[in-house]
VONU-458362 format. One record per atom (N, C-alpha, C): x, y, z; residue in three letters; atom name; residue number from 1. Coordinates in Angstrom, 1 decimal, padded with zeros to 4 digits. Layout:
# residues N
   east  north     up res atom   n
      X      Y      Z ala   CA NUM
...
This chain:
# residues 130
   east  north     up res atom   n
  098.2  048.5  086.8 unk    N   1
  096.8  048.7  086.6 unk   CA   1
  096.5  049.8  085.6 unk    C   1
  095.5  049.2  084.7 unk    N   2
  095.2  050.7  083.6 unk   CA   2
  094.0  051.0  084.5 unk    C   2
  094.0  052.8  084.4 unk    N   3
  093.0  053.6  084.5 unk   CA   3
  092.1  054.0  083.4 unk    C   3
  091.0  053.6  083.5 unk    N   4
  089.9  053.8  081.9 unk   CA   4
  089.3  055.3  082.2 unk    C   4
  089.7  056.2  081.4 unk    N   5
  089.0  057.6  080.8 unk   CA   5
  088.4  057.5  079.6 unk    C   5
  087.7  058.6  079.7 unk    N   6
  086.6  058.8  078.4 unk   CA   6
  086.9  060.4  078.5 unk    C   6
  086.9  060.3  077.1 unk    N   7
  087.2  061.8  076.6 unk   CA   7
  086.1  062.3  075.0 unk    C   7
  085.8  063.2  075.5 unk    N   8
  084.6  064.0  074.4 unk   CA   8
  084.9  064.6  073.4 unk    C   8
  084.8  064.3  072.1 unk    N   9
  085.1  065.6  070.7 unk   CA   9
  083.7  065.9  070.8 unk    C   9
  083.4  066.7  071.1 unk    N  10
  082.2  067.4  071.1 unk   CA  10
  082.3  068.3  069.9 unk    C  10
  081.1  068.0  068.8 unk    N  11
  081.5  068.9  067.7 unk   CA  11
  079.9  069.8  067.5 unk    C  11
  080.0  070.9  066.9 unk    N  12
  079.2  071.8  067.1 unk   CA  12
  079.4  072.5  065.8 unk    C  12
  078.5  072.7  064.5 unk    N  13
  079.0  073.8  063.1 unk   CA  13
  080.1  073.4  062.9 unk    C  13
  080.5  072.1  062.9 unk    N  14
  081.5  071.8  062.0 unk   CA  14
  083.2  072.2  063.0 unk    C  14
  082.9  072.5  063.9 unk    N  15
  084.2  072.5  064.7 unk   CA  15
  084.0  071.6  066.2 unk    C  15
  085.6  071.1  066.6 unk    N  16
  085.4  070.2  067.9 unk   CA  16
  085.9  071.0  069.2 unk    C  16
  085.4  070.7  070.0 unk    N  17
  085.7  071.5  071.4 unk   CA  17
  087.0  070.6  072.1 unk    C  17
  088.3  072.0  072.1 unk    N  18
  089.1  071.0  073.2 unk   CA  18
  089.3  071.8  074.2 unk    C  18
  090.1  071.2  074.9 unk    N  19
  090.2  072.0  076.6 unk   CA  19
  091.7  072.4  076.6 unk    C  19
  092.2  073.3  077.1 unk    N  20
  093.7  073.1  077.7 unk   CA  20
  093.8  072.8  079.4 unk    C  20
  094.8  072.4  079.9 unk    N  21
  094.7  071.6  081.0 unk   CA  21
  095.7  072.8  081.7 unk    C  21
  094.9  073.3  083.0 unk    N  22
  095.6  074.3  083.7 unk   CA  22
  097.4  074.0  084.0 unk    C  22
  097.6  074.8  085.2 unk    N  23
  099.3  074.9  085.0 unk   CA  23
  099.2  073.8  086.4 unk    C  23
  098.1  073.7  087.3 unk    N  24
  098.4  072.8  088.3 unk   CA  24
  098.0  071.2  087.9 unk    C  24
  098.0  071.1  086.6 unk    N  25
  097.4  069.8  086.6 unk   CA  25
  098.5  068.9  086.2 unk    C  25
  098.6  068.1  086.1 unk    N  26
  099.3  066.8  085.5 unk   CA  26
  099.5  066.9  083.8 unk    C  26
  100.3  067.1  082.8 unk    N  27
  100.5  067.6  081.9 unk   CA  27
  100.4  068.9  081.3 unk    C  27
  100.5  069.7  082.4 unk    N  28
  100.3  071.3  082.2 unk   CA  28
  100.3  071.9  081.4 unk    C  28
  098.9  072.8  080.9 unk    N  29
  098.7  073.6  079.7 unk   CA  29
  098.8  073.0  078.2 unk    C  29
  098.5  071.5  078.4 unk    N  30
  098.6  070.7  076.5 unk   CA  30
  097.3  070.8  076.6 unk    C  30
  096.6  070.4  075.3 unk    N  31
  095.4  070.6  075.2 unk   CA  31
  095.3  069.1  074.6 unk    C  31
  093.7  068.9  075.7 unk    N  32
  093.3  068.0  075.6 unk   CA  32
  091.7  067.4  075.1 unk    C  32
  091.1  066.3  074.8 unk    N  33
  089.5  066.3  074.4 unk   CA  33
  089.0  066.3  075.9 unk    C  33
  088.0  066.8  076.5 unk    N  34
  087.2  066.7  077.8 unk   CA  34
  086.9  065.5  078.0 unk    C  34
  087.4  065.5  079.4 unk    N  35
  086.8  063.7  080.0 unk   CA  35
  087.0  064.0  081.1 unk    C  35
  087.0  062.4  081.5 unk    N  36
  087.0  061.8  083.3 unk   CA  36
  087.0  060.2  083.2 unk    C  36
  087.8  060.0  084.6 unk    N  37
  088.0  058.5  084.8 unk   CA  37
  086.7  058.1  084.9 unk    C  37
  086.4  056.6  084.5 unk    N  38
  085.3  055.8  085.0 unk   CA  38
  085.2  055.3  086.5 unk    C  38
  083.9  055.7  087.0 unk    N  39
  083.6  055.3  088.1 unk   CA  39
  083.4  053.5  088.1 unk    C  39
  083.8  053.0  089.3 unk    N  40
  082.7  051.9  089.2 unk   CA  40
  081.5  052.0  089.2 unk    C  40
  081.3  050.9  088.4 unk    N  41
  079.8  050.2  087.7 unk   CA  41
  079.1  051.6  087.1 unk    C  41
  080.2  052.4  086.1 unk    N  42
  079.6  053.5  085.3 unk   CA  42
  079.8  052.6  084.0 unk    C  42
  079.2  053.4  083.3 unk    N  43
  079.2  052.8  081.7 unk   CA  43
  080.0  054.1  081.0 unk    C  43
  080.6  053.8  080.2 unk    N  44
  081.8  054.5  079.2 unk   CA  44
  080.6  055.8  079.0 unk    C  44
  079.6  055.6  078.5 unk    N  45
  078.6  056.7  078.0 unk   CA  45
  078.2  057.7  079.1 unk    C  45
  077.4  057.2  080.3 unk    N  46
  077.0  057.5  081.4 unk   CA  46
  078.6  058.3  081.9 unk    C  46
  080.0  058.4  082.3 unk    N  47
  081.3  058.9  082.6 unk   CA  47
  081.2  060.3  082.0 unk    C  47
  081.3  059.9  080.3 unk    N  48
  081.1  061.4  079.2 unk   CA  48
  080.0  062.2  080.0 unk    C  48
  079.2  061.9  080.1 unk    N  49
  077.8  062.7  079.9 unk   CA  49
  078.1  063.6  081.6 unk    C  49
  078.3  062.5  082.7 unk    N  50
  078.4  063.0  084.0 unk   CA  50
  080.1  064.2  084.2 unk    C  50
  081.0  063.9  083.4 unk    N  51
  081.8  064.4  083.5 unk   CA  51
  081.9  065.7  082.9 unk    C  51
  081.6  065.7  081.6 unk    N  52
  081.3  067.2  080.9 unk   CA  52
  080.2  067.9  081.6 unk    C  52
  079.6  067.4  082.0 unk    N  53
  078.5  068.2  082.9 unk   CA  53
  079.0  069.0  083.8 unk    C  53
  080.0  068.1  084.7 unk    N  54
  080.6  069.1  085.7 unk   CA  54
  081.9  069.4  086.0 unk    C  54
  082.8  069.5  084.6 unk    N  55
  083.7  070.0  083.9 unk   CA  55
  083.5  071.3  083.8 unk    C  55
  082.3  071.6  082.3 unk    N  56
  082.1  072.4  081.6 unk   CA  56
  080.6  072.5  081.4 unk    C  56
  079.4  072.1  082.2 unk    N  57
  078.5  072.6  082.2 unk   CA  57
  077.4  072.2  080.7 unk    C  57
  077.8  071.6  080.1 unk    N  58
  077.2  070.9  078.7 unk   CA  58
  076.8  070.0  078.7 unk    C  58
  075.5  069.7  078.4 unk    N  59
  075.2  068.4  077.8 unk   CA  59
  075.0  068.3  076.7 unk    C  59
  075.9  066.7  076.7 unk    N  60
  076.3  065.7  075.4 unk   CA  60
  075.0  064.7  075.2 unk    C  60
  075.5  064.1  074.0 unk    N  61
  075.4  062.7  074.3 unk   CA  61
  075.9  062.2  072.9 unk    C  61
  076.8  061.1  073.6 unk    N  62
  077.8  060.1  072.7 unk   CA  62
  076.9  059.9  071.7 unk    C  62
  077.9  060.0  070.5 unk    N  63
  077.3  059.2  069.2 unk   CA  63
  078.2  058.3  068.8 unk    C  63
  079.2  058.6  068.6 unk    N  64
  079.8  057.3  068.0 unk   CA  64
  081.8  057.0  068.7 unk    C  64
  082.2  055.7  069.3 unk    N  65
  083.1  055.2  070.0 unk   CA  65
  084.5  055.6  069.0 unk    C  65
  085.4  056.0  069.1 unk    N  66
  086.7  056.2  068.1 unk   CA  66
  087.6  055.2  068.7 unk    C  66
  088.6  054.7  068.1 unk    N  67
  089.6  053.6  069.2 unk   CA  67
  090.5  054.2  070.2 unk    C  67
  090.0  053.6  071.0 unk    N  68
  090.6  053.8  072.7 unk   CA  68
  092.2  053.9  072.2 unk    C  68
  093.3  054.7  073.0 unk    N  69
  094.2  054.3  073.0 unk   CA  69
  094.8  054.3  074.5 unk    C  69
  095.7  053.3  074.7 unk    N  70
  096.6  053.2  075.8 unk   CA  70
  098.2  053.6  076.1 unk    C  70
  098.0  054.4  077.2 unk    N  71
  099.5  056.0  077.2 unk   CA  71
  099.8  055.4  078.7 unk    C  71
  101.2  055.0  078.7 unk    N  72
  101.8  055.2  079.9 unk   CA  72
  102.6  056.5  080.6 unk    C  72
  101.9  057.2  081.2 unk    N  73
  102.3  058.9  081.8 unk   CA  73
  103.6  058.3  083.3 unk    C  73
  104.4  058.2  083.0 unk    N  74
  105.4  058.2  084.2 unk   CA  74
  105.1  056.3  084.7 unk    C  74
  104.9  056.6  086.0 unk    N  75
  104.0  055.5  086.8 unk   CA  75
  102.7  055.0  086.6 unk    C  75
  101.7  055.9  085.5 unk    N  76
  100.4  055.7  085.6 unk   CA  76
  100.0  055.1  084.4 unk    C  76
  099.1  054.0  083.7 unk    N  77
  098.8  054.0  082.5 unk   CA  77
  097.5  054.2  082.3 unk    C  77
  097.2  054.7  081.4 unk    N  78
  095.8  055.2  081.5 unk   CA  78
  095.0  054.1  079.5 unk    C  78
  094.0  053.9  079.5 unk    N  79
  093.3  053.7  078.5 unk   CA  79
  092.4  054.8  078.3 unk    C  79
  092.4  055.2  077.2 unk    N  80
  092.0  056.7  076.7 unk   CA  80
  090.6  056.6  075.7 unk    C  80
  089.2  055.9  076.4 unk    N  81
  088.3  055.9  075.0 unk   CA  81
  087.3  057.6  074.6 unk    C  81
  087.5  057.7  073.7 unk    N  82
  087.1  058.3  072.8 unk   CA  82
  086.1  058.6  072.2 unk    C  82
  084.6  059.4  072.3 unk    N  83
  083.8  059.0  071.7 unk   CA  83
  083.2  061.0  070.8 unk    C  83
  082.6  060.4  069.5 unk    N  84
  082.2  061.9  069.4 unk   CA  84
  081.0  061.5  070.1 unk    C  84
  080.8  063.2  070.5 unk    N  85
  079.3  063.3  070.8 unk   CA  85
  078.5  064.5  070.4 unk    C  85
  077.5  064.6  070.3 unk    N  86
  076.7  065.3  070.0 unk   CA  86
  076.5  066.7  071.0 unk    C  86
  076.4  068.1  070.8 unk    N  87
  076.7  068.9  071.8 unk   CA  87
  075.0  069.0  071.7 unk    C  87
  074.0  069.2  073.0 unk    N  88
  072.7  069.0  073.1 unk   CA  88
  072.6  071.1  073.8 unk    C  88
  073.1  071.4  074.9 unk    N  89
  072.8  072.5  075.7 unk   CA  89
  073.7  072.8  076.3 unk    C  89
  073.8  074.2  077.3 unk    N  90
  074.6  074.5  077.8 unk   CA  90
  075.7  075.8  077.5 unk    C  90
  076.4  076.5  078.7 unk    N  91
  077.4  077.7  078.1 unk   CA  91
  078.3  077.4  079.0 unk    C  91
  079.5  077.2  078.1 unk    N  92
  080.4  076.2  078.8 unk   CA  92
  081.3  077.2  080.0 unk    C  92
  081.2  076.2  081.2 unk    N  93
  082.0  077.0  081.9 unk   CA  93
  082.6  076.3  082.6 unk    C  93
  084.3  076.2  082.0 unk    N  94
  085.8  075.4  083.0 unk   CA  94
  085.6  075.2  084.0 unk    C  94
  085.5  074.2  084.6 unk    N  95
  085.8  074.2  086.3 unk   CA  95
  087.2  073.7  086.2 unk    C  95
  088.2  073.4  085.7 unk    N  96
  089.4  072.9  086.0 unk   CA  96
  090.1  073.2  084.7 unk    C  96
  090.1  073.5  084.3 unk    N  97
  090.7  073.7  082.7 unk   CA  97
  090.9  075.2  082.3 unk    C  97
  092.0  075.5  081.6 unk    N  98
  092.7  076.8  081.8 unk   CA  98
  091.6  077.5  080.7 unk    C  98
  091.4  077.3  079.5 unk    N  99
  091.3  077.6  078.5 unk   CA  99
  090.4  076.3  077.5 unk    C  99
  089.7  077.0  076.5 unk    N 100
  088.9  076.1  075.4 unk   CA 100
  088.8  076.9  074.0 unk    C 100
  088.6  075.7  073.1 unk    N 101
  088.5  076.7  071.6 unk   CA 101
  087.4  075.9  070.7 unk    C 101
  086.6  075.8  070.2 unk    N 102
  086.0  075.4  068.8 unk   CA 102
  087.1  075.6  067.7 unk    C 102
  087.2  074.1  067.5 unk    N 103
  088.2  074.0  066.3 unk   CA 103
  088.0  073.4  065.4 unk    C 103
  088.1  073.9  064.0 unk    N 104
  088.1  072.7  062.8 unk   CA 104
  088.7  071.9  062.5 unk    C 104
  088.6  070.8  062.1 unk    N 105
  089.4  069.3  062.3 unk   CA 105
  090.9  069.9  061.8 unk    C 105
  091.0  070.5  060.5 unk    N 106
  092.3  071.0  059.9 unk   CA 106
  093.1  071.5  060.8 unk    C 106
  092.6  072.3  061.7 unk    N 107
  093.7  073.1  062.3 unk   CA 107
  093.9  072.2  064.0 unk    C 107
  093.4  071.2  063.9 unk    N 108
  093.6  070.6  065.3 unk   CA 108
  095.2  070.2  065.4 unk    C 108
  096.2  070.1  064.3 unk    N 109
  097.5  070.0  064.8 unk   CA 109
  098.3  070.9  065.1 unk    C 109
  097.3  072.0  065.2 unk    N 110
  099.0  073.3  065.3 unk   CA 110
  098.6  073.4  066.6 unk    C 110
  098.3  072.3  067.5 unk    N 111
  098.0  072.6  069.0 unk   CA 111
  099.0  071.5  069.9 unk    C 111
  099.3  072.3  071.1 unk    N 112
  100.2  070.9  071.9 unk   CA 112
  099.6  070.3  072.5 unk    C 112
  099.7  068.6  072.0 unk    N 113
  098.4  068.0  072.6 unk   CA 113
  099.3  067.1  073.8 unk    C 113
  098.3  066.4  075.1 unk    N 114
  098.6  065.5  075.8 unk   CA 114
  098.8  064.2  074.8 unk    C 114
  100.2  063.7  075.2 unk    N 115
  100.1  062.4  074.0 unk   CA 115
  099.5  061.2  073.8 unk    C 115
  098.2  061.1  075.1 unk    N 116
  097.6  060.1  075.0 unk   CA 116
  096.4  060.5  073.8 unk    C 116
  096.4  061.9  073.6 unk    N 117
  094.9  062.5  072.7 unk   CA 117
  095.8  062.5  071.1 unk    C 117
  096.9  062.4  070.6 unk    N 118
  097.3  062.8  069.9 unk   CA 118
  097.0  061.3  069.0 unk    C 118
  096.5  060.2  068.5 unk    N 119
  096.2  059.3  068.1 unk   CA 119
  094.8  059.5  068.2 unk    C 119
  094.2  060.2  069.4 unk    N 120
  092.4  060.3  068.7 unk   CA 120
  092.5  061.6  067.9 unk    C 120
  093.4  063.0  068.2 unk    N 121
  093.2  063.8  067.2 unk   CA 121
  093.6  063.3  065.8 unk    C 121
  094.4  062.5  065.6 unk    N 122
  094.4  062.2  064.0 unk   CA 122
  093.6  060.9  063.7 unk    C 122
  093.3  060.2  064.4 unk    N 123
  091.9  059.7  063.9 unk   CA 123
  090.6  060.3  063.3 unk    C 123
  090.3  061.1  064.3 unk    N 124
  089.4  062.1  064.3 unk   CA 124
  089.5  063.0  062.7 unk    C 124
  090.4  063.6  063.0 unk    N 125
  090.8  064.7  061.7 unk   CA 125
  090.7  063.7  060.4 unk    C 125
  091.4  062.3  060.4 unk    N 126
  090.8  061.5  059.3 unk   CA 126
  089.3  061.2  059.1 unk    C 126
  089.2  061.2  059.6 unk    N 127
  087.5  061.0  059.5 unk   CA 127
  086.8  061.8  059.1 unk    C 127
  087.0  063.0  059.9 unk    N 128
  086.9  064.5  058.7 unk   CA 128
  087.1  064.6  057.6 unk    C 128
  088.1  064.2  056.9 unk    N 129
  088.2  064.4  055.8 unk   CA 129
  087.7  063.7  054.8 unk    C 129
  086.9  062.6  055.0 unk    N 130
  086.1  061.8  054.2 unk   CA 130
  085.0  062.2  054.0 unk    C 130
């Protein structure tokens, strides 16, 4: 069974917001775009919006879908969609996540990412550069 997540480039002055993923989590300390699994009968948008809210305390709202990708982690496969969003309010504050940075698309590879995010960070960074 795939598990569907949504994960946030929240971009703000030209840089995107990532998270690093504490030491008790499941991929320990890579750094990853903020999300959460979909609930039933949530919509991909409505997930982003509810999850960064009580992640990190920010409201979004999705602007535009980047292509999902799908990562099998051990036993678990997950589908990974991707959306930028618009950063609206808020002062962000971790509830699960070790660490965060505003980053400019250029320097988004000198970071260790989870490898399901590492196909939206270079998506992403292409897109920047156009």
């Amino acid at each position: 069974m795939i598990t569907k997540v949504t994960c946030a480039l929240i971009e703000q002055f030209g840089r995107v917001l990532i998270t690093q993923r504490s030491k008790t989590m499941p991929q320990a300390l890579l750094w990853e775009f903020p999300g959460g699994k979909i609930e039933e009968g949530e919509t991909e948008e409505a997930c982003l919006i509810r999850e960064i809210q009580e992640e990190l305390n920010l409201s979004i709202t999705p602007v535009q879908r980047l292509t999902p990708v799908v990562h099998t982690y051990g036993d678990k496969t997950i589908e990974l969609i991707p959306y930028i969003c618009q950063y609206n309010k808020g002062t962000i504050e971790p509830q699960e996540h070790r660490s965060y940075q505003w980053v400019v698309p250029q320097d988004l590879a000198n970071y260790e990412w989870c490898p399901a995010d590492i196909p939206i960070m270079q998506e992403f960074v292409a897109l920047a550069e156009k």
